[in-house]
N, C-alpha and C positions, 0 to 999 in steps of 0.2 A: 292620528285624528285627535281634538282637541274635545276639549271635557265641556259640556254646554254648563256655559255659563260662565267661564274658564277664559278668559283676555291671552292674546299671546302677548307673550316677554317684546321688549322693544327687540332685542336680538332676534327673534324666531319671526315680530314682525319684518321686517330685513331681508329673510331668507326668504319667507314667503312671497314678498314683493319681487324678489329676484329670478326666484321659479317663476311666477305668474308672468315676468315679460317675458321670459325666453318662451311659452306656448304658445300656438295658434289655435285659433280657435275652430271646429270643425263647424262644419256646413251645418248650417238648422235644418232641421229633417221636417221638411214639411207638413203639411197637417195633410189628412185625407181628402177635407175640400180643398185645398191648394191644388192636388195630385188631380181630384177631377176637373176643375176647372181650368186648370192649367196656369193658373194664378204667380205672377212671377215673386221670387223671395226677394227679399232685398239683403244684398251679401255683408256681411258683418263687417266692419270698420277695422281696418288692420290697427294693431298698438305701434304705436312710434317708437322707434327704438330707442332707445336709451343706454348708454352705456354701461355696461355691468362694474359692480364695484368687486376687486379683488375678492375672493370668497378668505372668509374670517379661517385662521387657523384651528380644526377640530380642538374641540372645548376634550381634557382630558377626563374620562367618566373611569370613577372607581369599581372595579368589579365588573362592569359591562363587557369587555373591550380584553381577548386576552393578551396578555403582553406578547410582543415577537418572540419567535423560537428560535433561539441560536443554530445557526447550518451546523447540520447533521455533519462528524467528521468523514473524508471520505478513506473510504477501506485502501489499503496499500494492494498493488496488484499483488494476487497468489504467485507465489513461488513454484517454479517446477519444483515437482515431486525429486526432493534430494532423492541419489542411487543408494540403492543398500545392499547389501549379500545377503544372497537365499539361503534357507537354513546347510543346503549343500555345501557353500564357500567352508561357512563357520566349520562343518564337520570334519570338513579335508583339513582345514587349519589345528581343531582340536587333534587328530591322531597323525598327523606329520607327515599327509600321503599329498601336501602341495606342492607342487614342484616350481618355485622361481625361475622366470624367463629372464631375468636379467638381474647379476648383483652391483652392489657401491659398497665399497669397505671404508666406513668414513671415521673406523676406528683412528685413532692418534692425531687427528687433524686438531689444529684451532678452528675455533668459530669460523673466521671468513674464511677458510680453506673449503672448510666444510661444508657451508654453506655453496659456493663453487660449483664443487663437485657435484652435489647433491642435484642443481639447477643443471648442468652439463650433463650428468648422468640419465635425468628423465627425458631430456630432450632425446636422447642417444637411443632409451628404452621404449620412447614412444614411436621412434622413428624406424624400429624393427618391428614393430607391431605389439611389444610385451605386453603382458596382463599384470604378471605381478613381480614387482621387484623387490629383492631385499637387500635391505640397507643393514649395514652393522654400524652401532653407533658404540658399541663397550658396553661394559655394566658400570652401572654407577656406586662408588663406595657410601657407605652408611653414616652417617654422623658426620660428616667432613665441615672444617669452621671456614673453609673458603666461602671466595665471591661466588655467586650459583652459574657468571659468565669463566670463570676460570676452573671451579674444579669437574673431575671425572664426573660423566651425564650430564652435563651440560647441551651437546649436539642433540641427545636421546629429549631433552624437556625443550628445545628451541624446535627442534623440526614438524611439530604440526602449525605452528605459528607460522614456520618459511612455507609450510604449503600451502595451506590458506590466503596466504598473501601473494602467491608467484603465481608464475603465468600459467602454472600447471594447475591453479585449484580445478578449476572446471573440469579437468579429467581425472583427479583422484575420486573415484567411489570411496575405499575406506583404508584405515590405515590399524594396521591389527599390529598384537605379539605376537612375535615369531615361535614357534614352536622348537624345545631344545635340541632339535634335530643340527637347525639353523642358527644357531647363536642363542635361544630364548630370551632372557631377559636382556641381551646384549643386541638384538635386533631386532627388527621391525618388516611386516608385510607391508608393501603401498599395491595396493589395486587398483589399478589403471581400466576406467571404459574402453571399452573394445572400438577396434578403429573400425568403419565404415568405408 
């Protein structure tokens, strides 16, 4: 509403003009002696239309007006809950009373040998139903100036990498040291989910 005494801007007169066609005007409300006498109104003069002019592009106001919010990122779907071993697995693993359902001796192998095997072997393991298999990969020597593809332990530092990446990851639960019963630092537990 406008401030008396207050002129609108040539722009806001514009607008005004431009609301004002587009309304109709409502019925005149009778006066009380019209309603008694029955007195006819005389109906109000429609506006001629006139064609509207483009509406002006929103004038930018500082401070009024918050700026748009950037879309919200959306969240990645949740992950099933990775498998883990209950404190039982760990216990049987700590004092050497697990018993391997199926081994792979990938001692002395190169790389893609071993690799091979490794992919053959679980297929093999999971197709008896095993839980936990143990792989013997060697112990790896200390200080060695080889390539880390070439010297001893090498199989032992590549194979949570080959499992991860193989068609097996989805059924490894976890991948533990062997206890020295088993090889210890020379092999590894892979625990396989249980077949359905």
């Amino acid at each position: 509403m406008s401030k008396p005494g207050r002129k609108l801007s040539e722009e806001e007169a514009q607008i005004w003009a431009q609301v004002a066609r587009t309304v109709t005007p409502l019925e005149r409300r009778r006066s009380r002696r019209e309603v008694l006498t029955g007195a006819a109104t005389t109906p109000a003069k429609p506006v001629p239309a006139v064609p509207a002019k483009p509406p002006a592009p929103p004038k930018k106001v500082k401070g009024r007006v918050p700026p748009p919010q950037p879309p919200k990122p959306v969240a990645p779907p949740r992950p099933e809950a990775a498998p883990h071993l209950d404190g039982s697995w760990e216990k049987r693993i700590a004092r050497g009373t697990l018993v391997p359902d199926f081994s792979l001796d990938l001692h002395g192998s190169n790389l893609d040998q071993a690799y091979m095997r490794l992919m053959h072997g679980l297929s093999q393991a999971k197709a008896m139903g095993a839980r936990v298999v143990l792989v013997v990969t060697g112990k790896a020597r200390q200080n060695e100036a080889m390539d880390r593809g070439e010297r001893r332990g090498a199989i032992r530092a590549k194979l949570a990498d080959w499992l991860s990446a193989s068609e097996h990851a989805s059924d490894v639960v976890a991948l533990r040291g062997a206890h020295r019963r088993h090889g210890g630092p020379g092999a590894l537990y892979i625990v396989l989910k249980r077949r359905r």
